[in-house]
Each structure stands twice: as structure tokens, then as C-alpha cells.
N, C-alpha and C positions, 0 to 999 in steps of 0.2 A: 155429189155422191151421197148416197141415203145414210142414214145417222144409225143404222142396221149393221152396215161392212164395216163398221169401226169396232162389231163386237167378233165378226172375222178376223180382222186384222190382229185385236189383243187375245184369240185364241190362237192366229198361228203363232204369235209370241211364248204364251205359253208352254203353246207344243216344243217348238225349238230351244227356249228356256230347258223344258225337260228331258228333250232327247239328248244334247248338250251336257246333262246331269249324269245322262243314265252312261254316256258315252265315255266322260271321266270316271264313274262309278268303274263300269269293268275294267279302263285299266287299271284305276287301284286293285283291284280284285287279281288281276294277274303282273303283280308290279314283280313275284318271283316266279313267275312260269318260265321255264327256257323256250326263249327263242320269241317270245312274243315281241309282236309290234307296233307299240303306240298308235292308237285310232285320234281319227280328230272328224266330228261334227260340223261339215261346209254347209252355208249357208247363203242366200242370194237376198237379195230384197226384190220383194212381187211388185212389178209396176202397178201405175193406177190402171183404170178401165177408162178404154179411150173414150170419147165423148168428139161426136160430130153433130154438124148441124148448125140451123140458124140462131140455135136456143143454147148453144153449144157454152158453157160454164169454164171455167179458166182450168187448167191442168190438178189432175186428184196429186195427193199425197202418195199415193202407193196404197199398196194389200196387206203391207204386212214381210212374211219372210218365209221362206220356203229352202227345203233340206234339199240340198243336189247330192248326198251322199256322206258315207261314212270312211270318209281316207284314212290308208293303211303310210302310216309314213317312213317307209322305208324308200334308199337312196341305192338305186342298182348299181352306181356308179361304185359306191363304200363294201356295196355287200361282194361285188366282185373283187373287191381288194382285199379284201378279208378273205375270202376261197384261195384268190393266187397266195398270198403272205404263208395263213394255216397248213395252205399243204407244200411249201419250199421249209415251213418250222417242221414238219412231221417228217418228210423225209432225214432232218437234221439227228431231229430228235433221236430217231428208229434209228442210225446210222451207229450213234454215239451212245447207246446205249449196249447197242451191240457190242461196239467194240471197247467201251467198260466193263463189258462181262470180260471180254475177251483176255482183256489188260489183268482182271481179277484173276486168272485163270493163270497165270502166269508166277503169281504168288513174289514178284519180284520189288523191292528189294527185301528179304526174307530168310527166315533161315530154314525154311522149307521150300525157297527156291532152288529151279534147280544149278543153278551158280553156286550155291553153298553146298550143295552136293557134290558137285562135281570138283570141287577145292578141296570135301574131308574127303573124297576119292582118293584123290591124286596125293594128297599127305599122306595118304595111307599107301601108299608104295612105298614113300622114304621111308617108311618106319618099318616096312618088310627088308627094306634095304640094309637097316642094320640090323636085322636078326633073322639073315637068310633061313628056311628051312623051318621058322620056328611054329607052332600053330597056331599062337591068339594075334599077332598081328596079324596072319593071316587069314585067321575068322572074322577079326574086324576090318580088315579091307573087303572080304566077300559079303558081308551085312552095308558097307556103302556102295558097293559095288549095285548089289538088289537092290537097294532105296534110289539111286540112280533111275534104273533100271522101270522100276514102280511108280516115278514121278515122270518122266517121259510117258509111258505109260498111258498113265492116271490122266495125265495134260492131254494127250491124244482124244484118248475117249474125252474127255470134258468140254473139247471142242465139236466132236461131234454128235453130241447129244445138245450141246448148243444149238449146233446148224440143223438137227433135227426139230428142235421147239420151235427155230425160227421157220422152219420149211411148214410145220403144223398152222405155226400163226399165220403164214399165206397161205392157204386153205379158209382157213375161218376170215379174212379181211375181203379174199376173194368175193366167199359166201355174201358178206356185209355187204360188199355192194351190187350185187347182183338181186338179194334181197330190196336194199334200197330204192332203186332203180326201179323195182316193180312196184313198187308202194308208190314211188312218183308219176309211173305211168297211171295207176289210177287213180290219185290227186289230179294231173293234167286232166284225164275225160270228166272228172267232177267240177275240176274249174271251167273249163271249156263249157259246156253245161249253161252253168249260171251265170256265167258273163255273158251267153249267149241269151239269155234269159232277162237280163239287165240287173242280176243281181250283184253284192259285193263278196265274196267269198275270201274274207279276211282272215278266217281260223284256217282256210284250206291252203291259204298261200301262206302264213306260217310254219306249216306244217312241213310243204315244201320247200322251203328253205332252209328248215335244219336239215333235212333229207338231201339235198343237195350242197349242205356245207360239208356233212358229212363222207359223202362220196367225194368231193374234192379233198377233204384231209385224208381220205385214205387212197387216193387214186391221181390225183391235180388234176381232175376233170371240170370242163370251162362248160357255164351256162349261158344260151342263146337264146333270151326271150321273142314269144311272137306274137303278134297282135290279137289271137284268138284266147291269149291269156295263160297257154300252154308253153314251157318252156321246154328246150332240148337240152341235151347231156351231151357231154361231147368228150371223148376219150382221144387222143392220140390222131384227132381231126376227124374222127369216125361217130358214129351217132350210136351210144349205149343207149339213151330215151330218145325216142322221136311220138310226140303226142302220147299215144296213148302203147306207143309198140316198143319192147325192148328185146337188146340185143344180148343178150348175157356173156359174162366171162368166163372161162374155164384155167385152171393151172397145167402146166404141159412139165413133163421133165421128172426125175426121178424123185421117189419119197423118201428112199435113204441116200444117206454120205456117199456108200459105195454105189451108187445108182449108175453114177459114168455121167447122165445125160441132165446137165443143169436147168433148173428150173424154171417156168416163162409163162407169157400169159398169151391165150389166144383168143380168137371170138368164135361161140360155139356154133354160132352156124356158119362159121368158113373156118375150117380146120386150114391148119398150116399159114393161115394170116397172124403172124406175130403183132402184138402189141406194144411199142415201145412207150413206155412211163418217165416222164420227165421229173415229178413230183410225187410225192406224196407217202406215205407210210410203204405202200406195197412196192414203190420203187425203191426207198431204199432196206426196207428185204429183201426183194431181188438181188440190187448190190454186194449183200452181205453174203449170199449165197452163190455166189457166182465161182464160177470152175478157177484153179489154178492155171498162170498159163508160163510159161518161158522167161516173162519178163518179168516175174513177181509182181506183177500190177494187176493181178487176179479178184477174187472176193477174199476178204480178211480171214473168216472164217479156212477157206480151204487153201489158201497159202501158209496159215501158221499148222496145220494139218502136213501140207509137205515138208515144212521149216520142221517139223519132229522127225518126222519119217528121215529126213537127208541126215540131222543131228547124229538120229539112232543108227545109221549106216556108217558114218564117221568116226563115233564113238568105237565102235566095231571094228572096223579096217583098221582102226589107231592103232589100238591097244591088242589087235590081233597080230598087225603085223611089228609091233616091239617085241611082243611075246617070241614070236618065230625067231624074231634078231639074236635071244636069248638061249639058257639050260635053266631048265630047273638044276634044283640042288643033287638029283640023282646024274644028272648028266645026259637025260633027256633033252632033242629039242619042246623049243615052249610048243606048250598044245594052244587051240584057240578058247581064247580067256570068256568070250561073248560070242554067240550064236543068234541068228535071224531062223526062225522057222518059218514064213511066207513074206517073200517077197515083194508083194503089194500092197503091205502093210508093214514095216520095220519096224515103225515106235509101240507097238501094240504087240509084236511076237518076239523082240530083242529078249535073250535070258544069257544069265551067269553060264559056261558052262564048267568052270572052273568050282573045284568042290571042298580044294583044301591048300596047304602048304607046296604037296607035291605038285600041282599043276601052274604053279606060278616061276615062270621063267626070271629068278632072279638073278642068274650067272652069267656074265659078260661071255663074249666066245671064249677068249683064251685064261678065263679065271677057273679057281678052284671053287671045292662046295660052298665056301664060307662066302665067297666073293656076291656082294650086291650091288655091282656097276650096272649093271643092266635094268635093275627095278629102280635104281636111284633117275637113269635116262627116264622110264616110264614116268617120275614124278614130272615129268620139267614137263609134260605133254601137253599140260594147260597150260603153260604159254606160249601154243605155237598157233602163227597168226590164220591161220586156216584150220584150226583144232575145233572139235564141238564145243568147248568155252567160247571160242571168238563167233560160232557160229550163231549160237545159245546168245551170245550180249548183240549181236544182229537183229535178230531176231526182237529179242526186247524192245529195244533202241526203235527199229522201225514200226512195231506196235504202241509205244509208247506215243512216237511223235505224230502217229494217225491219230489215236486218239484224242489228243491232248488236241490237236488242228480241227477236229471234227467236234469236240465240245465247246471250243470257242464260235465253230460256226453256227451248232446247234443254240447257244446263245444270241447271236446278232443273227438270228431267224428267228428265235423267239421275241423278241423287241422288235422286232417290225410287225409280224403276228399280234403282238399286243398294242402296239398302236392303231393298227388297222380298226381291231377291234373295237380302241378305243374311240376313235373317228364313229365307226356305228353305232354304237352304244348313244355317243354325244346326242344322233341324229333318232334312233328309231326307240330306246331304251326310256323306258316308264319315270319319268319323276313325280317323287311323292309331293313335293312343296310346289310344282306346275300343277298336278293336276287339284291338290287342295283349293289353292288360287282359281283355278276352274269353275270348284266346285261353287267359292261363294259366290265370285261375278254369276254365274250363271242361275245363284238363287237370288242375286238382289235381281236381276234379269225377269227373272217368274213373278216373283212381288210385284215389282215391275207394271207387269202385262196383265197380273192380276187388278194390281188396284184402277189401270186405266178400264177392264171391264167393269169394274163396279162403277166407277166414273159416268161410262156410255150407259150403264143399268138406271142411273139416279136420271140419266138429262131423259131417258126414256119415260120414266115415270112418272118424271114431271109434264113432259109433253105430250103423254095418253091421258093420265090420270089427273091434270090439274091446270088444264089449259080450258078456259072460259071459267073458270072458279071464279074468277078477280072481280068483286063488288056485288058478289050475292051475299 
């Protein structure tokens, strides 16, 4: 081999010495970018140059060393574990979050819930009882009577201005990945492209990857990579990205509470193809917003919606028909004490309609004016085991023990979710004291390559420049 290829050989050293540099260089450089993925500088060793013949010299050393490539070291195995985990943690999350608003809303246990209201209520008969006819206990049972009245109410609406925010935020999560999803399709024709090309398109497959982690936390949509470098998106076994072509989402179902017709997802170019979501932030909004049904096993939001409504009609019949069992102190039968004005809403149009002393039925049938057997019965009304109290502490109980089930599961999702993550991280995540260590091996590398050219420069010099010198 000529004494020439040996200054070849210590320049592709060099090279790879420094490409090697430059290749730990950026990822220091992006050791805090999201979503980056650890590059690494592969290398081969260059065989010698064959040599045939009669004249033929025993086997070369080799060329030196040659770059096959700048690998992305990500593990599809880790990153799809991390998709499925993030979007069963997001569903968890969005679930349990919900229904801690929901639990807040409830104000329970409290002295502005409405179990303390409906306790100085109901005390506030007995004490009409002992002063039939009179007007300030009778003013102060109508002031907890309306605070009742206000706090059902007030709970009503608070629920459905909840399931309105939540119904806004499915809209906008929708948008998100339908947005995403287009930005993927044209990542996929740019990677497609350059691999096609024989390039390594290592920023563009990052990029796609938070892009499709992303759509799996808010959708548990599964990635199907394919050989042309392009991956698919895959919704409910249906293809939202295919190469370069996407299929968008749409929201179906009504935008208010009173809409009737529960909210869904469908695909916009086949109307009436429902999308059923297993996972992910949009599934359990959906969940949350789902219709009341018969069996109370409905979406949380619009069962404790009916759970007022049935309360507020209860409340109502109770104490409407004690009232009727009763005289006021004139010798009136009782008028009705509470009034519904629409029907398909109780907790929201329940009113007082009783105004003062005269309209509260405190006389037993066969008592005189003075007699308050009959308001004393209305006290005892809270504790009857089918009363709005018992239905009101239902109510609670079963919103409490959802939520309390649902933020432990939201927990033991998030720990699996963090492991996964952690798993990836181990594998594709930038270390600063790896790639230091990089850095110097691959500078004493350079020196290295450097000083054997200076080496091959000296034996050259001497062999042009000083060869037949010797004994002149």
C-alpha cells in the first residue's frame, strides 16, 4: 500500500473524530429542547484495497473509517408505551378533575351546604310551632326556606356551566388534533422525501413524535410505522393520518345542557360513523358529559343535574303536601308552601310561595289557633328515609365515592405514565456527563489522527527530500 493512503486514512480519522464532536456538540445544545432525541455518530472501519496478482503483498491494514450515519436513538418499543400509559393517565386525570370540581360544588361537609340548610329549615318549623301565628319566626323560616331554595339553585346552574366548559374544551381538544394530525401529514411527505433521498431527517422525526404523543394524550390514538419512513395514526382502528392524507374529526351533539342530544365524535367525511375513544383526555370528556340515564350510571355531570331536579320536586311535594294536612292559624287550609314554574327544570324555577305567618299551615286538623302540631310534624321531615335530606346525603355519598375511586385511579395512571416515561428518557434523553465524556474521547481521537498525519508528513519528507543525501 503507498505511504500516500496512510495520510487518507489519518484524514478520515479526523473527519470522524470531528463529526463525532460536532454530533455530541448539538446534543449538548439541545439537552433542554422537548422532545429531542439523542443522536449518535456510527461508524465502520474502511477495508484495505484488495491486491491480486503474482506480485500480490500480504493483506493492507485498512482506509481508515467511514460515517454510515447519524442515528436517532429512539426505542418504538418505549415510545409506544409511553402513548398507551399518557393517554389511560389523561383520561384519568380529565375524569378526576371533573368530578373534583363537581364534589367542590357541592360545598359538603359545610355550613353553606345544602344539608345545613335544609337542618336550620326544618328547625325553623319547630320554632314556628311554638309560636303559631307569630311573624319573626315566621320571617326566619321564609329567609331559610329561600336560602334552600338559592343553594339548589345556585348547585344546579354550577353544574351546568361546568358541563358547558367541559363541552367548550371538547371543541378545542377536538380542534388540537385535527390541527395535529395535519402538521403530521406534512412531517410524513417531508420524511418520506428524504429517506427517499437517503437522507437522515432526525429534527423532522422529532417533531413527529411529540405530534403524535400529543394526539395520543388527548385522543389514545396508536402509531403504525412503515418502511417508507411515514407513520400512520390510527383512531378507533380507523386511519386519522395515512402518509400524507388526513381524515379529520368533527364534534356531533348538542352545545348546551338543554341540548337533549349528547355529545360525540364522528369522522368528517362519513357523517353518522361514530368514533368510539378508549383513552385519552377527549374520552373521558366525553364520559363526563354523557346523558342521564334510568340506572343512574349516566355522565356525573348530568345525573347530579337530575339528583337536584328530583331533590327540588321532593322538597316540594314534602312540605306541600304537610302544608295541605294542616290550617293556618286563621283556619285556612295550608296553601302550597313551594311552587315549581317549569317543569323540565325544578331546581332552577323551585320558589317560596308562602309570604308570611298567614300562609304557613301550622294547626293540626282538629286543633285551635294557638295549636302547633302540625308545623312541629313538618320539623321531623328531615328525617324521613326517602325525604330531600336522605336524597341530598345520596347524592353526596355517591359523588364523593366516584370521586375519591377516580383520583386514586388517576394516580396509579399517573405512575405508570411516569415510568414509561421514565424507561424513555433512560433510552433517548440527552446526558450531560455522556456526552462530555464524548466530547473528550473523541478530542484525544482528533489529536489522535492528527499527530499520525504529521507522522506520515515527516516519513514523506524524509523519503522526497533526503533520500541519497547520505555521504555527500
Amino acid at each position: 500500500m503507498s505511504t500516500f493512503s496512510g495520510l487518507n486514512t489519518a484524514m478520515s480519522g479526523l473527519n470522524a473524530a470531528r463529526l463525532a464532536m460536532e454530533t455530541a456538540g448539538n446534543n449538548l445544545a439541545n439537552v433542554g429542547t422537548a422532545g429531542y432525541t439523542r443522536q449518535r455518530a456510527d461508524f465502520v472501519s474502511a477495508g484495505s484495497v484488495a491486491s491480486t496478482g503474482l506480485l500480490a503483498s500480504r493483506p493492507g491494514v485498512g482506509q481508515g473509517v467511514v460515517l454510515t450515519g447519524i442515528a436517532r436513538l429512539a426505542d418504538a418499543h418505549l415510545d409506544a408505551r409511553v402513548r398507551g400509559t399518557v393517554a389511560l393517565a389523561a383520561q384519568s386525570d380529565t375524569r378526576a378533575e371533573g368530578l373534583t370540581n363537581l364534589e367542590g360544588i357541592l360545598r359538603e361537609p359545610g355550613e353553606n351546604g345544602l344539608s345545613s340548610l335544609l337542618n336550620d329549615f326544618w328547625a325553623g318549623w319547630e320554632d314556628v310551632a311554638n309560636q303559631p301565628g307569630e311573624s319573626s319566626p315566621a320571617a326566619v323560616l321564609l329567609e331559610r326556606a329561600k336560602a334552600v331554595v338559592n343553594r339548589i339553585g345556585q348547585s344546579h346552574t354550577e353544574v351546568t356551566d361546568q358541563w358547558s366548559a367541559q363541552r367548550q374544551s371538547l371543541d378545542t381538544m377536538v380542534n388540537d388534533v385535527n390541527s395535529a394530525a395535519s402538521t403530521i401529514a406534512g412531517l410524513n411527505a417531508q420524511i418520506r422525501s428524504a429517506v427517499a433521498a437517503g437522507g437522515a431527517p432526525n429534527a423532522l422525526l422529532d417533531q413527529r413524535a411529540v405530534l403524535t404523543q400529543t394526539i395520543s394524550e388527548l385522543s389514545g390514538a396508536t402509531v403504525r410505522e412503515l418502511p417508507d419512513g411515514t407513520v400512520d395514526v390510527l383512531i378507533d382502528g380507523n386511519a386519522l393520518v395515512t402518509g400524507s392524507t388526513v381524515r379529520p374529526l368533527e364534534v356531533t351533539g348538542s352545545a348546551t345542557f338543554a341540548g337533549g342530544t349528547a355529545p360525540a365524535l364522528q369522522w368528517a367525511h362519513r357523517p353518522g360513523q361514530p368514533v368510539a375513544l378508549q383513552a385519552g383526555r377527549i374520552a373521558g370528556t366525553v364520559s363526563l358529559l354523557a346523558p342521564a340515564d334510568d340506572a343512574g350510571t349516566g355522565g356525573p355531570l348530568a345525573e347530579a343535574a337530575k339528583s337536584l331536579d328530583v331533590i327540588a320536586e321532593k322538597l316540594a311535594t314534602t312540605v306541600n303536601a304537610a302544608q295541605a294536612n294542616g290550617k293556618t292559624v286563621d283556619g285556612n287550609p295550608g296553601p302550597p308552601f313551594f311552587g315549581i314554574t317549569d317543569s323540565n327544570n325544578p331546581a332552577r324555577s323551585l320558589t317560596v310561595l308562602a309570604t308570611g305567618a298567614k300562609d304557613l299551615a301550622t294547626v293540626g286538623t282538629n286543633g285551635g289557633a294557638l295549636d302547633g302540631s302540625n308545623a312541629t310534624e313538618m320539623s321531623k321531615l328531615g328525617g324521613s328515609p326517602d325525604g330531600p335530606d336522605a336524597l341530598w346525603a345520596n347524592m353526596v355519598i355517591k359523588i364523593g365515592t366516584a370521586t375519591k375511586s377516580e383520583a386514586q385511579q388517576a394516580v396509579s395512571s399517573a405512575v405508570a405514565a411516569a415510568g414509561a416515561v421514565n424507561a424513555q428518557q433512560s433510552v433517548s434523553a440527552v446526558s450531560i456527563d455522556e456526552e462530555n465524556v464524548a466530547l473528550i474521547a473523541n478530542q484525544h481521537a482528533f489529536q489522535g489522527a492528527a499527530r499520525v498525519m504529521t507522522a506520515i508528513d515527516e516519513m514523506l519528507d524524509t523519503l522526497i527530500n533526503r533520500t541519497g543525501l547520505v555521504g555527500r
